[in-house]
C-alpha positions in Angstrom: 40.1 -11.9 -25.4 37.9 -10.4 -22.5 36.5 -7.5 -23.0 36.0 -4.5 -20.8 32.5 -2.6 -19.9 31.6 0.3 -22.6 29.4 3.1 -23.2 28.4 4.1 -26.7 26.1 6.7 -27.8 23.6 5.7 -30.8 23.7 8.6 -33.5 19.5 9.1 -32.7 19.3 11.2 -29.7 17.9 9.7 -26.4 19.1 6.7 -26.5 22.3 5.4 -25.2 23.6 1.8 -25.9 25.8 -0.3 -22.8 27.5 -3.7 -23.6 28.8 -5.3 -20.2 32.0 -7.3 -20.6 33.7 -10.0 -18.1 36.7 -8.9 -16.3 39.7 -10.8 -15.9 39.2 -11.1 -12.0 35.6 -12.2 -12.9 36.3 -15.2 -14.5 39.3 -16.2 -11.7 36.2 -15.7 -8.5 33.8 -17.9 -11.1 36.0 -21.1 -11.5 36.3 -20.5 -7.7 32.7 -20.1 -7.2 31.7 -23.0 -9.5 31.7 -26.0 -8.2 29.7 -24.1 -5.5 27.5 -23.0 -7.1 27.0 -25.7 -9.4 25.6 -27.6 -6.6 23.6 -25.4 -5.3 20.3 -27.3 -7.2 17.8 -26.6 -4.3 18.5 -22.5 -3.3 15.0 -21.7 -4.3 14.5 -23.6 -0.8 17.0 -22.0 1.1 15.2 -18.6 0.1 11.4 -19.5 -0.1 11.6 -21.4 3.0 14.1 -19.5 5.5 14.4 -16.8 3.5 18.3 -16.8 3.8 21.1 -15.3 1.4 21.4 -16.9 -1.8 25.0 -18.2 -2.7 24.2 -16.1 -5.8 24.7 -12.7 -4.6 28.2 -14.0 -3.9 28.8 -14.8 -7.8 30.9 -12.2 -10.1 29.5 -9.9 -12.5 28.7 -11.3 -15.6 28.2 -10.8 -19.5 24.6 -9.1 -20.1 23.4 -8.7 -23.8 23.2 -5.6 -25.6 20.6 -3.4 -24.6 18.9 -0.2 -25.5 17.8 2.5 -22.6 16.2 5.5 -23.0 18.2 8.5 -21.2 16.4 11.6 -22.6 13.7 12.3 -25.0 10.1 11.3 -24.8 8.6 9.5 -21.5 6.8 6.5 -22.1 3.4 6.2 -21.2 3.1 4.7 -17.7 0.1 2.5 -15.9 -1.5 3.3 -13.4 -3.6 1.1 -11.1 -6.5 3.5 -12.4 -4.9 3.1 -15.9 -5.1 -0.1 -16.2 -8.3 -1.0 -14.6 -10.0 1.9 -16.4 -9.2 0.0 -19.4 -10.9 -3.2 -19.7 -8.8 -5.9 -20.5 -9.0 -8.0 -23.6 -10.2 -11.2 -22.1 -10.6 -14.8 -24.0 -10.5 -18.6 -23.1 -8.5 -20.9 -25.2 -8.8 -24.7 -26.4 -7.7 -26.0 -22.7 -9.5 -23.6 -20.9 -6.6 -21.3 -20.1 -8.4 -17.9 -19.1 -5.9 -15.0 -21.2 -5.9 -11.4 -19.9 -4.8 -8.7 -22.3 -1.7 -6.2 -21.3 -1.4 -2.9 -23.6 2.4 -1.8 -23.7 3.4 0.5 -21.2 6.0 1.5 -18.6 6.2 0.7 -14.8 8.8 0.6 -12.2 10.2 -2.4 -11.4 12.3 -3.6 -8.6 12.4 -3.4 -4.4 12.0 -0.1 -2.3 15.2 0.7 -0.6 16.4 -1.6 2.5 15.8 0.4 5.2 12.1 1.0 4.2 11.5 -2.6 3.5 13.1 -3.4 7.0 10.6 -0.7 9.1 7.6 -2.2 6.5 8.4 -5.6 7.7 9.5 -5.6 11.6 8.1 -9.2 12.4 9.6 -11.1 9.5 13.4 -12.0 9.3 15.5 -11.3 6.6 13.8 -7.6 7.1 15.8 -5.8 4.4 15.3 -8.4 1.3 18.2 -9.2 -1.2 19.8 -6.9 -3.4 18.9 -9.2 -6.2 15.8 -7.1 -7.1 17.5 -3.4 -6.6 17.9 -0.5 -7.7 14.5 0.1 -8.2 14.3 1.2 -12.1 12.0 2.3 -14.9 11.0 -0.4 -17.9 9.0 -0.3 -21.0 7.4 -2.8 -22.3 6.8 -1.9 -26.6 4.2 -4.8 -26.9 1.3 -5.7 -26.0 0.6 -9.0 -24.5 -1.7 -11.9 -23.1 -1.2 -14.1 -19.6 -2.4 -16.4 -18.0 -5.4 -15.1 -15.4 -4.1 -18.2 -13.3 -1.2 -20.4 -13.6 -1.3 -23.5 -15.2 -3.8 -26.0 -13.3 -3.2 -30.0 -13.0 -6.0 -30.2 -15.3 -4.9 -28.6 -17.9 -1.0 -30.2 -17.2 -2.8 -33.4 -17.4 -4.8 -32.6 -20.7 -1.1 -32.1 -22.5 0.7 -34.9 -20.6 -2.5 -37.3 -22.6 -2.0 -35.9 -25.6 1.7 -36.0 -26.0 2.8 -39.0 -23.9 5.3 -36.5 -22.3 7.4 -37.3 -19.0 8.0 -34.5 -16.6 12.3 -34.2 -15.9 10.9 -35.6 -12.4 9.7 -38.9 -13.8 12.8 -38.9 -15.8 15.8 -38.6 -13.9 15.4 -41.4 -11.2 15.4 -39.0 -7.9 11.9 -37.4 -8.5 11.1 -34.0 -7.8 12.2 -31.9 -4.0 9.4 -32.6 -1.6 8.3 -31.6 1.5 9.4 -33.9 4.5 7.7 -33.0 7.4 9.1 -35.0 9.7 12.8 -33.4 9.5 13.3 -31.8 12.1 14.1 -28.4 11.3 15.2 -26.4 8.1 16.0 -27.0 5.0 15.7 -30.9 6.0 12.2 -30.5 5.2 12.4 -30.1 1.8 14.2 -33.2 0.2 14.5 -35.4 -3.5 12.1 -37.9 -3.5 11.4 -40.6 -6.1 8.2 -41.0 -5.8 7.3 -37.2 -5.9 6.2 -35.7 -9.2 3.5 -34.0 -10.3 0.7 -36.7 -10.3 2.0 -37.3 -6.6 3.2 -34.1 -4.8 3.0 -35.3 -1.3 -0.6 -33.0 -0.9 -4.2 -33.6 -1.9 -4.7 -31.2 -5.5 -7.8 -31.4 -7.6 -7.1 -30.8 -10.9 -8.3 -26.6 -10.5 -4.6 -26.2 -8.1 -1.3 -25.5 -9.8 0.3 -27.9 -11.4 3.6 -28.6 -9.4 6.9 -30.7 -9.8 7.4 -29.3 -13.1 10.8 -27.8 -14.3 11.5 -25.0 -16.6 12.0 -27.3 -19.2 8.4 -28.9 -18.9 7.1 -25.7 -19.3 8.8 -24.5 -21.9 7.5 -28.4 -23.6 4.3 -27.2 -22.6 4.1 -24.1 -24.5 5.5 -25.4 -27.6 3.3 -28.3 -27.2 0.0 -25.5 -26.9 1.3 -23.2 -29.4 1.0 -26.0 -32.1 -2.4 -26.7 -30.6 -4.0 -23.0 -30.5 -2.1 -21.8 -33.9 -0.6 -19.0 -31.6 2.9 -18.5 -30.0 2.9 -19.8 -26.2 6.3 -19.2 -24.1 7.0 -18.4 -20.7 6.6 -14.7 -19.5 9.8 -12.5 -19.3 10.5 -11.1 -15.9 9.5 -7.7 -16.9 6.5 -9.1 -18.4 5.7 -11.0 -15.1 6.3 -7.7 -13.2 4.1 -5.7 -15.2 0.9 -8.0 -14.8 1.6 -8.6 -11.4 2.0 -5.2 -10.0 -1.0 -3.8 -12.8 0.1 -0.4 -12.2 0.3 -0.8 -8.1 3.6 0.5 -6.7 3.6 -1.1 -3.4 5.4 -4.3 -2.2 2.2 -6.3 -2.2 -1.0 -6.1 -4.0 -3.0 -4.2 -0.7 0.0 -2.0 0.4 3.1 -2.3 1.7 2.5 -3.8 5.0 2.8 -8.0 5.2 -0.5 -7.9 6.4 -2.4 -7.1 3.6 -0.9 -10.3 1.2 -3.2 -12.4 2.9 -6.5 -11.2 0.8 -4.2 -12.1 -2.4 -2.2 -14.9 -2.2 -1.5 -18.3 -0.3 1.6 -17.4 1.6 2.8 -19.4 4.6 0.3 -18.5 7.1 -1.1 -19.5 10.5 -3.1 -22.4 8.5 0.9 -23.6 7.8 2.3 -23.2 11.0 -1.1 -25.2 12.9 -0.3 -28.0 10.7 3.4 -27.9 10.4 4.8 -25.7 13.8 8.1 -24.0 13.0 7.1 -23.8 9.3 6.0 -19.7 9.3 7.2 -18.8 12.8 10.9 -18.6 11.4 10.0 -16.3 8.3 7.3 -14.4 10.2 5.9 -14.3 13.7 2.8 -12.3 13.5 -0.5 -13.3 12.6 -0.3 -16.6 13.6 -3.2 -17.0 15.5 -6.3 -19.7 14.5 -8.4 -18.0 11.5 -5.7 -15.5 10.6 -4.0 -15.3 7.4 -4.7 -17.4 4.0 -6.5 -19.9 5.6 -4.7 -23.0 3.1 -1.5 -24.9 4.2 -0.4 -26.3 0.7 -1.6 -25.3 -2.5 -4.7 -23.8 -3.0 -7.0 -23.9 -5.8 -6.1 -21.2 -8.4 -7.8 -18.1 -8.1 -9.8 -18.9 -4.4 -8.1 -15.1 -3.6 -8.7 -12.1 -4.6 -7.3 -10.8 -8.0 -5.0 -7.9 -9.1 -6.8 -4.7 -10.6 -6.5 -6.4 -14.2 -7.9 -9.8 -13.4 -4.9 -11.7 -12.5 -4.6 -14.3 -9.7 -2.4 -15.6 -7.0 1.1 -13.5 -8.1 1.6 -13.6 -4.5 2.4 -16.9 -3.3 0.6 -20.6 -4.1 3.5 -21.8 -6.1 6.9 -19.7 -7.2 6.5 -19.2 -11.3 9.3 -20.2 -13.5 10.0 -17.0 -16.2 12.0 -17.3 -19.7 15.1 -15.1 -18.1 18.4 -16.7 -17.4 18.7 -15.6 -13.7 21.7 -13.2 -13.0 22.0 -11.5 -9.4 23.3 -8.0 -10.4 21.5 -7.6 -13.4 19.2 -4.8 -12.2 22.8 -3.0 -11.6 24.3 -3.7 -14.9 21.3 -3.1 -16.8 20.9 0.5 -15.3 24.4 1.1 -14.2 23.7 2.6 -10.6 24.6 0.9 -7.1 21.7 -1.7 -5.9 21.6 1.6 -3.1 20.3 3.7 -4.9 16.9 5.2 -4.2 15.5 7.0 -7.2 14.5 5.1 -10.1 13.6 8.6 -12.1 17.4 9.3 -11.9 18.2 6.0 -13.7 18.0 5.4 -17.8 14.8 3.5 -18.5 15.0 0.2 -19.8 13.2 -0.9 -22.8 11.9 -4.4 -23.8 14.6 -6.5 -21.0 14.3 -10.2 -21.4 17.6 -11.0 -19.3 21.2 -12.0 -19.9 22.1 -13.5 -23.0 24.7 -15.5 -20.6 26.9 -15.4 -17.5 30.0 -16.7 -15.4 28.0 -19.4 -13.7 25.6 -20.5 -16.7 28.5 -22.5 -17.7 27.9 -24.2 -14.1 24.4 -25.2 -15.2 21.2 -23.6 -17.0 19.6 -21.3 -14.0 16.4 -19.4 -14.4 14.4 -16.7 -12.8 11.5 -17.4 -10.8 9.0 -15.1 -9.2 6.1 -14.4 -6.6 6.3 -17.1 -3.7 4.9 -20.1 -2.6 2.2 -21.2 -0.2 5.7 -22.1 1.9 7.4 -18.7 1.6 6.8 -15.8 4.5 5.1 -12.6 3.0 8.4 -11.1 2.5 9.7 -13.1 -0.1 6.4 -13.2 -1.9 6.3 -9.3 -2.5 5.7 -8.4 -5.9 9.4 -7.6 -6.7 11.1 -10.7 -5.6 13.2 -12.7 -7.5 15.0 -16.2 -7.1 16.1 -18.8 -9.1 16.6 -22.6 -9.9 18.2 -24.8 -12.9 15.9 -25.3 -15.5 15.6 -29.6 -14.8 15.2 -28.9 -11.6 11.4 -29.4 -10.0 10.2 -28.8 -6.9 6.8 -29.0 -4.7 6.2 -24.9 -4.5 7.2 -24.4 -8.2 4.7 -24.3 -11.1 4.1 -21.6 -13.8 1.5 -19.3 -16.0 2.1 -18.8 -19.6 1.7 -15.8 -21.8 0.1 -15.7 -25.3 1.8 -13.2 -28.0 -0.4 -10.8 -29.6 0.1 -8.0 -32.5 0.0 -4.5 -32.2 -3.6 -4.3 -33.9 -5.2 -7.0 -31.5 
């Protein structure tokens, strides 16, 4: 039996409880959407490189665990930029040298200004008014404090598992490699293609072992961080997408890092850039066609050793561009709507419920199409637009590709 969306209220004031159910017509557009989308293994392309509508935001609503938001009753104690930097960050270095910056709990808002804002921000990019994957705009809080990664995960350190374990990457696995970057296709989406012989010892690129890892799936992550947790006698996974958020954004409210103009990403992170475009023409000039003169903007046309740019107010580099970064969530394309229960137009996130502790859908229509996960913050191929701070996309979770790495985060308790 399929059941329908309700509202309950909990008997402890300020809290209301929503379960989101699947709808008969639901389920009818997802066996029609399906094979579509089933075969849809390389999107994050289609949206990092031409920054084009995913097929997901033509997908059904779907089934969203049970989740507690706060409606009235106490606020929770939101970070500031000033908050956070004011408070210095518990900082340590594990076995593998993975630098660890501390996060207190604490609320933010999370999500995309409004359309037409984003649009006038952003009047030499394309795609000017971003997907309404990342909207409305709504408040979270986070109830425990945490540790992540100051940088993602470097070939190095990749490397220093991959000895110990004997592990194989899905890439070296499943016969057809990881997606690479062609540059001799002509145009498009032709430029990113399977290839064999691409994996993460091999990308395609010269990497030292200090750049991100890439070629790596969700899966090898997620072996990665079992394999370190054993190793440091501490629970490793994969941020949530809140989580992810939070650090990134360490109390800023703009769409990048400097502000909300494009132009100030290039201090921060390794976007496509001029460097790009000089080496590979077409490559940024259809995402974005300012600042494309010699010397202007990142200055690296792949990947670029991890933290080279400047750092967030809390320590954290390169959550703008360098490589997308694969979270735990199971990706779902209205789940900022469902979770909050307002339109993906609407404008004021203090008029919403806030949201405490999300860690994404428990499952949806299309999972049964394939395992797809969220990730966030751009690649050294994706415009400045769809390396903003709120940005999300997606891939399956054996999927790798040559712009995808990750970052991990290290549980604490309340008392560290």
């Amino acid at each position: 039996m399929v059941s329908q969306a309700v509202t309950t209220r909990e008997s402890e004031p300020g809290f209301e409880t929503r379960a989101f159910g699947l709808r008969p017509r639901d389920i009818r557009a997802a066996e029609e959407a399906g094979k579509a989308f089933g075969s849809a293994r390389s999107r994050v392309a289609e949206r990092s490189v031409l920054s084009s509508t995913s097929i997901s935001r033509r997908l059904p609503t779907v089934a969203v665990r049970l989740i507690i938001v706060l409606t009235i009753g106490p606020l929770v104690s939101w970070q500031s930029a000033a908050t956070l930097a004011a408070d210095a960050p518990a900082v340590a270095t594990n076995k593998i040298g993975i630098r660890l910056i501390g996060f207190p709990p604490g609320g933010y808002v999370r999500g995309a200004i409004h359309g037409d804002q984003l649009r006038k921000n952003h009047p030499f990019s394309t795609g000017g008014t971003g997907s309404h994957d990342a909207r409305p705009a709504h408040r979270v809080k986070l109830t425990r404090p945490f540790r992540i990664g100051a940088t993602e995960v470097t070939v190095g350190q990749f490397r220093t598992f991959v000895v110990a374990t004997g592990y194989r990457t899905t890439a070296e696995q499943n016969g057809t490699g990881a997606l690479a970057f062609c540059p001799a296709a002509e145009k498009g989406l032709d430029q990113f293609a399977m290839n064999k012989e691409c994996t993460w010892r091999n990308p395609g690129f010269e990497q030292t072992d200090d750049h991100p890892v890439v070629c790596v799936s969700w899966q090898d992550a997620m072996a990665f961080c079992r394999w370190l947790s054993e190793v440091e006698s501490v629970t490793y996974r994969l941020p949530t997408e809140a989580e992810w958020e939070y650090a990134a954004r360490a109390g800023s409210t703009t769409s990048y890092l400097g502000g909300d103009s494009a132009d100030t990403v290039y201090a921060y992170g390794n976007v496509a850039d001029a460097a790009l475009e000089a080496a590979h023409p077409g490559m940024t000039l259809r995402q974005r066609i300012a600042r494309l003169g010699k010397g202007e903007g990142d200055g690296f046309v792949f990947t670029a050793p991890v933290a080279s740019l400047q750092p967030n107010q809390r320590g954290l580099f390169d959550t703008h561009g360098n490589v997308w970064e694969w979270c735990s969530d199971k990706f779902h394309p209205r789940y900022y709507t469902e979770l909050t229960g307002a339109s993906a137009m609407s404008r004021d996130p203090s008029a919403l419920p806030v949201v405490v502790d999300p860690t994404g859908p428990d499952t949806t229509i299309h999972h049964q199409y394939g395992d797809w996960r969220t990730v966030r913050g751009g690649a050294w191929c994706s415009g400045p637009l769809t390396s903003r701070t709120a940005e999300r996309s997606f891939a399956e979770s054996s999927d790798a590709f040559v712009y995808t790495g990750f970052r991990v985060v290290a549980e604490m308790v309340a008392t560290e």
